[in-house]
C-alpha positions, 0 to 999 in steps of 0.5 A: 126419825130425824127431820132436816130443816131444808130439803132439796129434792132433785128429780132426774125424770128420764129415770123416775117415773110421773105416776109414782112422784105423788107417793115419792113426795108423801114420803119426803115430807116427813124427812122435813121441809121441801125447800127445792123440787125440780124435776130434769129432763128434754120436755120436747120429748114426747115419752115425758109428757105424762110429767106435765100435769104432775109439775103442774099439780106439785109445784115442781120446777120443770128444768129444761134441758136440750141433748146436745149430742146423740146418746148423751143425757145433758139432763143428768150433767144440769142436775149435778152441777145444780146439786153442787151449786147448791150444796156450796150456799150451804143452805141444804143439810138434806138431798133426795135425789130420784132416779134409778141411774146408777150415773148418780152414785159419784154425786151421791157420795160427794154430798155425804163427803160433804156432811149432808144427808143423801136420800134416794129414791128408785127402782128396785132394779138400781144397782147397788153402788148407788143405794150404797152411796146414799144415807138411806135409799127408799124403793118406790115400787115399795112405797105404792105398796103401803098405799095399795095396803092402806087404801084396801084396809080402810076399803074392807072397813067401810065395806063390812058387813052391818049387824042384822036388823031384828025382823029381816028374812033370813037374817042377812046382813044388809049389803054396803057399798064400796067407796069406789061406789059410794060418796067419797069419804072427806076424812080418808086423806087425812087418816091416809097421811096420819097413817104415814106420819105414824109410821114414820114418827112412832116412838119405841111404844108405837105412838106417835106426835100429833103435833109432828103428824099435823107439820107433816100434812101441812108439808103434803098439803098446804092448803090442810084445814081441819076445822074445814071438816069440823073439828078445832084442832087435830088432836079433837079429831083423833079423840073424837074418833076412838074407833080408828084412834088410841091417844094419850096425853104425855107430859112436854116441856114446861105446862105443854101437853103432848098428844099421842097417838096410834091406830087401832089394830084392825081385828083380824075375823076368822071364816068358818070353813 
């Protein structure tokens, strides 16, 4: 996957919405590092008040703009004129643009004229000429999907059932609790956001750089530190962890190591009918 050094990522929150921009912003900070977040709308009106504690939570520039004139969304005209702005400084060679609007497509394809590199994010309702007009266009409805998936694989995984032990009544495996039940697990972000830098940097072999994985959780989260869960390094906790983890060291530049890895294929457990 190719990375950009400067990302500016522009929201038009009249057409995206708060409760998906956590997996929007996951999914960005693998195309590199996220320079500008703002997010564009009338914040008096009371239908994005649910954005204030996202903004808040991610550090997103709120960019207050009021409606000059009835069925007129001024929001979308700030938002061109800043991206413009900021493609003449010229310090940009990626925009993710959010929004759904189909009002965007000329302001996505006067960036890829320009020769930066136009990524959008939106329903899978948006039409067609601006998924076109962008590089590439990501469906957010499709990114909740792979959380959903991960997060119930790593459920039936903590849930499955033990080994009987020797001398029970009739055998039956000892019930476990669910996580929503159970004490959090301190290590399920962080294989969640491994899972995701794997999709994303796998090479033709299906591994992926740790390295790369561990510059993609500290763009997600800044305040990351692995050694707050017990371990050194990053590569320690994958090694460590064989269950969950295939590694393999490979030969880098010079006398650097590289160290590789992908998930364990979970195993699929037939039922007897």
């Amino acid at each position: 996957m190719k990375e950009f050094e400067s990302v500016a990522l522009l929201i038009d929150a009249d057409n995206a919405q708060a409760s998906k921009i956590e997996s929007v912003l996951k999914d960005v900070s693998a195309y590199g590092r996220i320079v500008i977040k703002r997010a564009y709308g009338n914040w008096s009106k009371p239908h994005l008040s649910s954005w204030e504690s996202k903004i808040k939570r991610f550090a997103i520039s709120a960019i207050q703009q009021f409606d000059f004139a009835t069925g007129k969304n001024a929001s979308d005209m700030a938002l061109t004129i800043d991206a413009m702005e900021l493609l003449h400084t010229e310090k940009y060679d990626c925009f993710v643009l959010v929004s759904s609007d189909s009002d965007f497509t000329s302001l996505a394809i006067k960036l890829h004229e320009s020769g930066v590199y136009v990524v959008g994010y939106g329903n899978k309702t948006t039409v067609e000429s601006f998924r076109n007009a962008c590089d590439e266009f990501n469906y957010v409805e499709e990114l909740l999907e792979e959380e959903k998936s991960s997060e119930e694989t790593e459920a039936e995984a903590e849930t499955e059932p033990e080994a009987p032990a020797a001398g029970t009544e009739g055998g039956k495996p000892k019930k476990t609790r669910s996580r929503k039940s159970a004490k959090k697990d301190p290590f399920a972000e962080l294989d969640s956001l491994l899972k995701i830098a794997e999709e994303r940097y796998a090479d033709d072999t299906g591994f992926a750089n740790s390295s790369s994985a561990g510059t993609y959780i500290k763009r997600v989260k800044p305040d990351f530190n692995i050694k707050l869960l017990g371990y050194s390094k990053l590569p320690e906790y994958l090694k460590e962890n064989p269950e969950k983890y295939v590694t393999e060291e490979r030969a880098g530049k010079g006398t650097v190591k590289l160290i590789m890895y992908k998930s364990v294929a979970k195993k699929k457990t037939s039922r007897k009918k």
